[in-house]
C-alpha positions in Angstrom: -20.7 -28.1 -34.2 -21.5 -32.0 -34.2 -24.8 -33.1 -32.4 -22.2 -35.1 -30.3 -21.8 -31.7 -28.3 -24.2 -32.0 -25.4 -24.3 -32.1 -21.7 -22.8 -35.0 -20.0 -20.0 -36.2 -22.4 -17.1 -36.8 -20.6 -13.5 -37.1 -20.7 -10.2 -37.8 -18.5 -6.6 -37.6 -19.0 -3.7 -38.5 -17.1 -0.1 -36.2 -16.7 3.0 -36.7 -15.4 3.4 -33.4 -12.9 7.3 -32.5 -14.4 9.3 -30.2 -13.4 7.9 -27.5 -15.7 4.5 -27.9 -14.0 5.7 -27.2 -11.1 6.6 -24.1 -8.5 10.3 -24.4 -6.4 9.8 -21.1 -4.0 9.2 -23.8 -1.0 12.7 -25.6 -2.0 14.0 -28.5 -4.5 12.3 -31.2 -2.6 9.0 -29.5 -1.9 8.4 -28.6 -5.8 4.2 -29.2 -6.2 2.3 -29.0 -9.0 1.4 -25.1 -9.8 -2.2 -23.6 -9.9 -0.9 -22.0 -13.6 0.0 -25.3 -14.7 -2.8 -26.8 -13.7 -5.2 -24.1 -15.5 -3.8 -24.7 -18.1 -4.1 -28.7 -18.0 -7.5 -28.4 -17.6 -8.3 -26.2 -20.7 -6.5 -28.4 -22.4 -8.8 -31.5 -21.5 -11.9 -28.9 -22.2 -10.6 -28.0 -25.5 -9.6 -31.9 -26.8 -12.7 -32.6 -25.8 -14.6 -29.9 -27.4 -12.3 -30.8 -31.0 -13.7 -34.4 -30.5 -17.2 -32.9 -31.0 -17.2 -29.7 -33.0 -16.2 -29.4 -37.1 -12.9 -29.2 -38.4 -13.2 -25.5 -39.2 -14.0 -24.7 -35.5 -11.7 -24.8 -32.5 -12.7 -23.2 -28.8 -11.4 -20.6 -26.7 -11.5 -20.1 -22.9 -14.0 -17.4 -21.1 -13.7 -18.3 -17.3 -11.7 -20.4 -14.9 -13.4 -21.0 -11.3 -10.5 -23.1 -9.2 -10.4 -24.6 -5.9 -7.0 -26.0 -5.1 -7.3 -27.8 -2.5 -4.0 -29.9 -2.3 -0.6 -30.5 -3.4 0.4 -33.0 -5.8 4.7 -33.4 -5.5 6.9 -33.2 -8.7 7.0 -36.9 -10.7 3.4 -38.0 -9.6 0.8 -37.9 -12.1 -2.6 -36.6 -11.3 -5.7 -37.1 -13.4 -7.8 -34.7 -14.4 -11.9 -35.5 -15.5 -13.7 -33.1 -17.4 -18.2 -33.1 -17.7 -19.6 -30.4 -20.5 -22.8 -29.4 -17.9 -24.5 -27.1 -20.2 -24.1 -26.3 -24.2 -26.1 -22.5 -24.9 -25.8 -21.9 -28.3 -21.8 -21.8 -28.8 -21.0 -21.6 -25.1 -20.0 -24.7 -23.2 -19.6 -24.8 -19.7 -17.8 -27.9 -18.2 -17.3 -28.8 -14.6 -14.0 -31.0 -13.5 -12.1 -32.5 -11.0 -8.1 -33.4 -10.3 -6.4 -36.4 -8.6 -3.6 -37.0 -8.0 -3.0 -40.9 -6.7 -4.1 -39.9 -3.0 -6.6 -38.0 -3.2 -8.6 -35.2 -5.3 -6.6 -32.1 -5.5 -8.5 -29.9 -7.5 -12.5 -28.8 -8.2 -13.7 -26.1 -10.6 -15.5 -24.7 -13.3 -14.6 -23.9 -16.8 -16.5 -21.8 -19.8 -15.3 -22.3 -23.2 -16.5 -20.6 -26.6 -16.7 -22.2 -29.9 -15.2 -20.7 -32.9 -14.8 -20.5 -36.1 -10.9 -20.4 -37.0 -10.9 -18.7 -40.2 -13.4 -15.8 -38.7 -11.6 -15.6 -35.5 -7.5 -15.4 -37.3 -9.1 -13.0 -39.7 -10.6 -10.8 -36.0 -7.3 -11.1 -34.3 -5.1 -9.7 -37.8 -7.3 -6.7 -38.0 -6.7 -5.9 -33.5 -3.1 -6.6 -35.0 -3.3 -4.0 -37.4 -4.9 -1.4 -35.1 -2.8 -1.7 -32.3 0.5 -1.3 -34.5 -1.2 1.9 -35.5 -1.2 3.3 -32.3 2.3 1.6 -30.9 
């Protein structure tokens, strides 16, 4: 990990809420962006910002989502979401963010993270592989 990993680095990026990001039980016209959707937004912003400040041998995996969704945001706006690492503990990062959408904030939470090492990790995840196909 870089010494650029520490509490207080921030970062924000904007989507376009598509039609893929979004839920149609209420109807065509009353598609809104989807809490799945917007997990998985949000990790995404975590994790870019995490491979801004960590080796190139490292990457991160997700621990723990805490979400309040607190509004809609309708298919074809864009909401913004802003990320804060609040605490680095050895390779654990814990980030707090928010979600906008052009009216208002839509979204709060927290997100954990986990810093690994890629090689390790792929080599951890091939030998579950190989146990599980034992047993299948």
């Amino acid at each position: 990990m870089k010494s650029s990993l520490t509490a207080g680095i921030k970062k924000t990026e904007r989507y376009n809420v598509d039609k893929a990001r979004t839920i149609g039980f209420m109807g065509e016209e009353c598609r809104v962006y989807g809490s799945p959707y917007l997990v998985l937004d949000v990790e995404t912003v975590c994790r870019n910002l995490l491979l801004e400040n960590i080796d190139t041998e490292e990457d991160s995996v997700g621990t723990r989502v805490e979400l309040d969704h607190m509004g809609p945001t309708l298919l074809a706006m864009w909401v913004e979401i802003s990320v804060e690492v609040v605490e680095v503990k050895g390779r654990a990062v814990h980030f707090e963010f928010s979600v906008r959408d052009s009216l208002e904030q839509v979204a709060k939470g927290k997100h954990s993270r986990f810093v690994v090492d890629v090689e390790t990790t792929a080599q951890r995840l091939k030998g579950k592989l190989a146990k599980a196909q034992k047993i299948q």
